[in-house]
N, C-alpha and C positions, 0 to 999 in steps of 0.2 A: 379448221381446228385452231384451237387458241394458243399463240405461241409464245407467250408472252416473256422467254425465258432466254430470249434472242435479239441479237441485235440486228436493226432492218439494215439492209445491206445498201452498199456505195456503190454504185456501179460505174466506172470509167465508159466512154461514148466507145471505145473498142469493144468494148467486154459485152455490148449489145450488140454485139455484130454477128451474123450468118456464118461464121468460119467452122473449121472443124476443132472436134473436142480430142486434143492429146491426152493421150495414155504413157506414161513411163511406167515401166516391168510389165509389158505386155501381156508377156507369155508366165508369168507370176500365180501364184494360187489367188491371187487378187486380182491384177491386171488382166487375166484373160476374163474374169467375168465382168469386169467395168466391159471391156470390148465387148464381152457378148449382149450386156445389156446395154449399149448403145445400140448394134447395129440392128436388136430387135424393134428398138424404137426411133429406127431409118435416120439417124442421125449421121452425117459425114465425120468420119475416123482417122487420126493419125497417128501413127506409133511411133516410138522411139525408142530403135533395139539398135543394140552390137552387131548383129548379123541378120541379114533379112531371110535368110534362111531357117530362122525361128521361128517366123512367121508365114512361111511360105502355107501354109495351110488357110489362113486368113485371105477373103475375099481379096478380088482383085483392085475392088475401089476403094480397098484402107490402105492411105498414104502410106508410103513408109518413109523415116527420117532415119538413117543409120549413121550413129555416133555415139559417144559414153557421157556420161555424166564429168567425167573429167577434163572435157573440150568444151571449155564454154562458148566455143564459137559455134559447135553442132547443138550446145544447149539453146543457143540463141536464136538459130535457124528453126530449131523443133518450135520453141513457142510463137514465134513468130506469125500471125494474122491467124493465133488461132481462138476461139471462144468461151475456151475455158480446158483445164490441163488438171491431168488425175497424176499425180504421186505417193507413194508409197518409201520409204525409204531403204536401201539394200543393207542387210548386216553386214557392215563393212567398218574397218579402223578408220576412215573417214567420213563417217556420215554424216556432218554436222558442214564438212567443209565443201561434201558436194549437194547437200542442201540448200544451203546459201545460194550457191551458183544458180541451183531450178527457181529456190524464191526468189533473190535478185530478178531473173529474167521475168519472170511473171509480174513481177513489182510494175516493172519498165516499160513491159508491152499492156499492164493494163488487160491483163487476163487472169479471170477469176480461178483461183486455186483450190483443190478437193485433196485435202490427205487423210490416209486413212492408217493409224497408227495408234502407239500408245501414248498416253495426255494424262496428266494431271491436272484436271478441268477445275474451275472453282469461277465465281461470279466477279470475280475483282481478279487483278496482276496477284498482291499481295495473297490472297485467298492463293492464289493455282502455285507462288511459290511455297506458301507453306505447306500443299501439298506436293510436292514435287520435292522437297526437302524429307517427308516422311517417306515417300515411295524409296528414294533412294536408297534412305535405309534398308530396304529389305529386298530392292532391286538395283543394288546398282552398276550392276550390267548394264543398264538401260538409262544413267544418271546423262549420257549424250542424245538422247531418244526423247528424252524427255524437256530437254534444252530444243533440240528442233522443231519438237512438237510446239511447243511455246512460240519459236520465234515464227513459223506457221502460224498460228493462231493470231498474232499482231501484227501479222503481218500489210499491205497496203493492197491487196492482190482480192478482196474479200474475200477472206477464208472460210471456206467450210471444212472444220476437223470431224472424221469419223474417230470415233472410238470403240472399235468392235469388240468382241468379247473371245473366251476362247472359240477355235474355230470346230464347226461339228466332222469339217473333211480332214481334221488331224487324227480322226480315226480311222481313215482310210489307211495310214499305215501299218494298223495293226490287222491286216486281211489274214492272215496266216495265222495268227493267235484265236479272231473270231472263230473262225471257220475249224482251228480245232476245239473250241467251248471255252477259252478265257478273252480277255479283257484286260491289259497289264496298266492301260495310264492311270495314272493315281491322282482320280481327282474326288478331294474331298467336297466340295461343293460349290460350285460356278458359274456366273453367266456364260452361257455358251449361243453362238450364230453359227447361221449357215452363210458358206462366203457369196452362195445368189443373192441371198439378202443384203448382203455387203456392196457387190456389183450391181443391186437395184437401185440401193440406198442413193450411191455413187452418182450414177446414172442421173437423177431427180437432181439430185444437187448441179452437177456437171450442166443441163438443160435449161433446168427451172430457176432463171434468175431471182422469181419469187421468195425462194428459199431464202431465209436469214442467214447473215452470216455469222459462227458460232460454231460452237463443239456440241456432239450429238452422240450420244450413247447407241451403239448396236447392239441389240440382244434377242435370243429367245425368247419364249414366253416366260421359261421357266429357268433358275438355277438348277444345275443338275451335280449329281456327284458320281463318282465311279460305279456304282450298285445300278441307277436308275439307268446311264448308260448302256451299262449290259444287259439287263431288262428290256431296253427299249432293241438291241440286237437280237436279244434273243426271240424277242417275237417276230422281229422281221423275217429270222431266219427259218423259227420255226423249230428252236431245238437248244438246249441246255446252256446258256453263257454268264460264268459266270463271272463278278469283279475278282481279278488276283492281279493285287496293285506288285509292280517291281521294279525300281528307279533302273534296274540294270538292263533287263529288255527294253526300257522304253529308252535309255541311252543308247543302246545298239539301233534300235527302227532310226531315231534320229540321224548318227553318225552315218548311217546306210543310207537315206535319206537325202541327206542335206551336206553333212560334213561339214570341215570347217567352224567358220564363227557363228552360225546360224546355227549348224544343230550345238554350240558351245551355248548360246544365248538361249535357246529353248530349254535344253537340259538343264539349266540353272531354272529358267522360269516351274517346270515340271516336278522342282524338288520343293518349290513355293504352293503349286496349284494342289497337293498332297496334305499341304500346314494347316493351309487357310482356309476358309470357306466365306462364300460373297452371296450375298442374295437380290434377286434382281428387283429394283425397286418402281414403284409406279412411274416416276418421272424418268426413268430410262425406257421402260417399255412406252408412254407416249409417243418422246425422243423417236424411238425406233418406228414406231409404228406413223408419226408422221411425215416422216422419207418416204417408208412404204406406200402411203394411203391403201396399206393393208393390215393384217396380223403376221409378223412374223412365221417361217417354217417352224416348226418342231424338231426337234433332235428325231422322236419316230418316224416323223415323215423321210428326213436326212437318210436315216437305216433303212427305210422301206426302199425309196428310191435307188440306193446303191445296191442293196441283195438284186435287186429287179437288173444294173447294169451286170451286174457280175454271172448272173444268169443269163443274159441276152448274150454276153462275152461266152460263155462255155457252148452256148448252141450255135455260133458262128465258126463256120468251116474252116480253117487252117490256111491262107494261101501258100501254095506251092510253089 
């Protein structure tokens, strides 16, 4: 596929080496599927979690490296003789400064870096700060999110930035709303992914030294908006769902959720996805679809596949 929209990547004589591919936030709505699409595609796995007990469900032969993002000597050890290294950033008042720390280390050891967050992308420095200077405006919750992302992106590590879109498994929170006939998040219209798509994406990058280094749009096929969502529920399930957007349930699924700065950051994000409306554009579905060397999931398949677990979960015996 023609890529022409990338830059061909630097590879350090480490960074072509047979080690394993780190993972930070494992056990994450994102990090558990970078893991699972690695270890589908038999590649040797290292994690780096707080407690190995998080992971204790994860095969026997994924490393574990246990320490914080605040220890940069445990940061140092994690990246260490490995072949490339997935991070995500945690909503934290510090993200910017235990950032640095994971890019640093990956600088050093010459191992290629995968983050997959939010980016103000644009062809030049100059282009990504003027948008990163608009975004602010209308998110700047995320005006540090978007400084990491940056320094990710130029970073000496050959970056590959995802840029996913909303996620299709944030409607997994609203189980209890579906399943009585509504649909509360308020989305006026959106790129939306599924986070396998995100974990595949990852995966290719994290592998495929071929990939350019560069920011990559993730996305569905299609923009969607609160109406087509529930539509797309409602056939899964098989019975009446309808859009009833409500900033105040979807703040409680959050706070219930997540709590904290994360469902703080999302709530704000959820009062923007309500405003605005994004349409997905050709060169993002390329983008997307050249990580994959597939087509993207569909939000229906997403709803199909989960009524399908949630059913399998109700006909599964109780242990005693």
């Amino acid at each position: 596929m023609k890529n022409a929209d990338f830059r061909q990547p630097r590879l350090s004589v480490r960074a072509r080496t047979l080690g394993p591919v780190l993972v930070v936030g494992a056990t994450g709505a994102i990090g558990s599927e970078v893991v699972r699409a690695l270890l589908e595609r038999g590649a040797d796995v290292r994690v780096f979690v707080r407690s190995p007990a998080k992971v204790a469900a994860l095969p026997a032969r994924v490393e574990r490296v246990v320490g914080s993002l605040e220890d940069e000597a445990a940061v140092a050890r994690a990246v260490r003789g490995a072949r490339a290294a997935f991070y995500v950033s945690p909503h934290d008042a510090q993200d910017e400064r235990l950032s640095e720390t994971f890019v640093g280390a990956c600088e050093r050891e010459g191992v290629r870096l995968v983050f997959a967050g939010v980016h103000a992308d644009g062809r030049t420095r100059a282009a990504r700060a003027l948008s990163r200077a608009l975004y602010a405006l209308l998110m700047p919750h995320y005006r540090g999110k978007f400084r990491l992302a940056e320094r990710v992106r130029t970073c000496r590590a050959d970056p590959v930035v995802l840029i996913p879109g909303n996620y299709y498994q944030n409607d997994d929170l609203c189980r209890e709303q579906l399943l009585s006939g509504t649909y509360p998040l308020p989305l006026r219209g959106i790129t939306r992914v599924d986070t396998r798509d995100v974990g595949d994406a990852a995966a290719r990058a994290l592998l495929d030294f071929s990939v350019p280094s560069g920011a990559y749009a993730l996305t569905g096929p299609e923009a969607l908006s609160g109406e087509q969502s529930a539509a797309n529920w409602a056939a899964a399930l098989g019975r009446e769902v309808r859009h009833a957007p409500d900033i105040h349930v979807t703040d409680a699924l959050l706070d219930a959720a997540y709590g904290g700065r994360k469902a703080l950051d999302f709530q704000k994000s959820y009062r923007l996805l309500g405003r605005y409306a994004a349409k997905v554009t050709p060169r993002e579905l390329r983008q997307t679809e050249f990580l994959l060397e597939r087509e993207p999931r569909t939000h229906a398949q997403y709803a199909r596949d989960t009524v399908a677990a949630w059913r399998r979960e109700e006909r599964e015996p109780v242990a005693l």
